[in-house]
GUTIVEX-166691 format. One record per residue (C-alpha): residue in three letters; y, z, x. Coordinates in steps of 0.25 Angstrom, whole numbers, plus 5000, padded with zeros to 4 digits. Layout:
alaYZX/...
// end
This chain:
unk500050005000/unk501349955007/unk502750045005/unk504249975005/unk505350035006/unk506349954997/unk507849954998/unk509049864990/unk510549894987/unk511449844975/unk512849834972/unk513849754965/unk514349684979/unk513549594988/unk513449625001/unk514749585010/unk514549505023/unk514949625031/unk513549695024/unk512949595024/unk512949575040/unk512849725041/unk511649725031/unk510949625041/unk511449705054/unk510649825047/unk509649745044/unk509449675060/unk509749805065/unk508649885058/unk507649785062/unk507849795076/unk507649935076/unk506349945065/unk505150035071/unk503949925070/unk504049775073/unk502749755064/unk503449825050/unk504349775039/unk505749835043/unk506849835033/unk506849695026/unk508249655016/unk507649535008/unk508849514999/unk509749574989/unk508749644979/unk508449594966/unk509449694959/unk510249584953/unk511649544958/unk511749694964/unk510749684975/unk511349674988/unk510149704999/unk508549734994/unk507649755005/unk506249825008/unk505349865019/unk503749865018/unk503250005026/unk502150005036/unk500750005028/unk499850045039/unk500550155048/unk501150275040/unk501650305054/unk502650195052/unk503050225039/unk504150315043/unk504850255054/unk505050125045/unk505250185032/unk506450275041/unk506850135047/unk506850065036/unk507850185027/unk508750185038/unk508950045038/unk509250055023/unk510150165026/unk510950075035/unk511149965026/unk511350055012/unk512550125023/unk512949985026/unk513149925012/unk513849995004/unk514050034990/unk512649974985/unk511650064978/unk510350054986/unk508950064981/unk507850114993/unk506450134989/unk504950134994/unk504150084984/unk504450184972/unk505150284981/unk506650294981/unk507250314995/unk508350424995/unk509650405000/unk510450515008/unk511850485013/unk511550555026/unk510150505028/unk510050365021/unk508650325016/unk507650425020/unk506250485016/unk505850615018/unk505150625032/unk505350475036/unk505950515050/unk504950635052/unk504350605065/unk503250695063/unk502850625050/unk502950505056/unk502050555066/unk501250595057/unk501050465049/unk500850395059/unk499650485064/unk499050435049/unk498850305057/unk497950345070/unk496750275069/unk496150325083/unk494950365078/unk494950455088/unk494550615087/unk494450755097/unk493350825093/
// end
């Protein structure tokens, strides 16, 4: 079963050239700097299906096989949405995994409860060792 976190904004406005080219900074940007070559990072595929209002729709499909993973992209892919909800202003934004409404803080941004816990993290990703190998 795959997981996606989903993320569009609307307003009454299109985007201005100025946010669009910052939009697509962001977007480069955040790329550049995703934790795994071989994942989906965040991906803008047009302006929604909101009507006229949608400015920006986007989504990102979460690593299936390493629960180890799971954190340090779903944290990536949040901030990145962070940066562009602080970058285009005055839209009401709609982030969601699935069926699951992502919060918005105005300190933090998007955030999930323990998605920067190295610990857990740690945790998942000891879900995946397949060494076989046991003391004993």
């Amino acid at each position: 079963m795959s997981v996606s976190i989903y993320y569009s904004a609307r307003r009454t406005t299109p985007l201005t050239a100025a946010e669009s080219a910052t939009v697509e900074r962001i977007v480069a940007a955040r790329a550049e700097t995703f934790p795994y070559d071989d994942e989906e990072g965040p991906y803008l595929y047009g302006p929604g299906d909101d009507g006229d209002d949608g400015i920006l729709a986007g989504s990102t499909k979460l690593p299936g096989g390493d629960p180890g993973r799971w954190l340090p992209v779903t944290a990536h892919v949040l901030d990145s949405v962070t940066e562009l909800r602080r970058a285009v202003g005055g839209a009401q934004w709609h982030v969601h995994m699935d069926d699951l409404d992502v919060p918005w803080d105005e300190t933090e941004g998007y955030a999930l409860p323990g998605m920067r816990d190295e610990a857990l993290a740690a945790e998942l990703g000891g879900l995946c060792d397949t060494s076989g190998t046991q003391d004993g």
